[in-house]
C-alpha positions as CSV (number, residue, x, y, z in Angstrom):
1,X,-23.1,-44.3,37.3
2,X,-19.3,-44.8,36.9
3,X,-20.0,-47.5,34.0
4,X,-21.9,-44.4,32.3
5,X,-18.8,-42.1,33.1
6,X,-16.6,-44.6,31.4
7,X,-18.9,-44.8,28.1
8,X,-19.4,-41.1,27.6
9,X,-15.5,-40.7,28.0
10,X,-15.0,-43.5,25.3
11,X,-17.6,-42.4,22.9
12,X,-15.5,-38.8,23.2
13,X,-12.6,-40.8,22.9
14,X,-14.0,-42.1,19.4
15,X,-15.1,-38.4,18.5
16,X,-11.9,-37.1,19.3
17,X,-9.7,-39.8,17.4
18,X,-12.2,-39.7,14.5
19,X,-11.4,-35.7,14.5
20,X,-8.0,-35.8,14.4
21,X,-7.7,-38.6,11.6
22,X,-9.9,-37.0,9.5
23,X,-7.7,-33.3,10.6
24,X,-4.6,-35.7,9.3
25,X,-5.9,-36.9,6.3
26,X,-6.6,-33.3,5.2
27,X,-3.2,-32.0,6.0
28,X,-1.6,-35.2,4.1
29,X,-4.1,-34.1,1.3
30,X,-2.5,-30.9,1.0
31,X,-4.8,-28.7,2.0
32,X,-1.8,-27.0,4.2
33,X,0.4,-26.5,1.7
34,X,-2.2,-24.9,-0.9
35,X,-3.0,-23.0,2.3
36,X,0.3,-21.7,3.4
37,X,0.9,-21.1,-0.4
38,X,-2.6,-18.6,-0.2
39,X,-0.7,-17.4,2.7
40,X,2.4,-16.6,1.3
41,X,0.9,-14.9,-2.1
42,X,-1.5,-12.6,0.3
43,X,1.7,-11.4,2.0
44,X,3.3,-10.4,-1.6
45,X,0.3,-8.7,-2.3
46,X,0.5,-6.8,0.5
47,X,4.0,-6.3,0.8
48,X,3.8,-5.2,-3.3
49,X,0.6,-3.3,-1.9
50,X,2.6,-1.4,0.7
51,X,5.4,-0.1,-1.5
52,X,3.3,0.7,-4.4
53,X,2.2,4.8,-3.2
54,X,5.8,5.3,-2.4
55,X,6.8,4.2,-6.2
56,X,4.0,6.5,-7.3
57,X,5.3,9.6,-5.3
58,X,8.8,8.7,-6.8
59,X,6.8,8.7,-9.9
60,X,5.0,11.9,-9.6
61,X,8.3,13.6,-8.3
62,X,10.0,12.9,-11.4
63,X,7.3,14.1,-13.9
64,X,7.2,17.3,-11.7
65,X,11.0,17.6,-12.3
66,X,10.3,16.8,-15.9
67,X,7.7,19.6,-16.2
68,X,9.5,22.3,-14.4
69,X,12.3,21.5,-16.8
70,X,10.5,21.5,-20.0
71,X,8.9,24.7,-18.9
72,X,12.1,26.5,-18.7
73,X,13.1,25.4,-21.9
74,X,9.9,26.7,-23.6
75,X,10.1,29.9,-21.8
76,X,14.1,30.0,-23.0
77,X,12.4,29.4,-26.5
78,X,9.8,31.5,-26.4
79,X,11.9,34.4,-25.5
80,X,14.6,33.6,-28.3
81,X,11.6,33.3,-30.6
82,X,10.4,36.6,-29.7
83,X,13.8,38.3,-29.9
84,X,14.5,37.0,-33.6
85,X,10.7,38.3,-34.8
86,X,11.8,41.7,-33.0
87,X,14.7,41.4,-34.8
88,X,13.6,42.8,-38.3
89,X,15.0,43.3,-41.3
90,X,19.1,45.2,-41.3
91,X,19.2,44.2,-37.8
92,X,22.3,42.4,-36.1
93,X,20.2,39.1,-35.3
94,X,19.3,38.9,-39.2
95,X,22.7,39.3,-40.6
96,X,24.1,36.5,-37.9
97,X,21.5,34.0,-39.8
């Protein structure tokens, strides 16, 4: 019984040392280092991921800004435009041109 002990610990003694050379020769192969690499690109992803809706409120902010301004100026042209058409002819805005 104790001589069966001892072969079923050494055949998981081959198992195990099989497993970890064969665990070794994948790390030495470079599988870590494409994995940590995987890794590291996922985390820029997310990172870039993460700050990319606060770039587009930033973004959104400044074409509202835009527009409110460009309205203005289109409402201060309109208005100018209508005052020179009611402007006719012997009028002070018609003599100024």
């Amino acid at each position: 019984m104790l001589l069966g002990m001892v072969n079923t610990l050494e055949d998981r003694l081959r198992q195990l040392s099989g497993e970890r050379d064969r665990l070794t020769a994948r790390v030495d192969g470079g599988e870590l280092d494409a994995a940590q690499g995987r890794i590291g690109r996922a985390e820029e992803q997310k990172a870039a991921s993460e700050s990319e809706p606060a770039r587009a409120r930033e973004k959104q902010r400044q074409a509202e800004k835009l527009d409110e301004r460009l309205r203005r100026e289109i409402e201060a042209l309109a208005d100018a435009l209508d005052r020179f058409r009611g402007a006719g002819p012997g009028t002070s805005a018609s003599r100024s041109c």
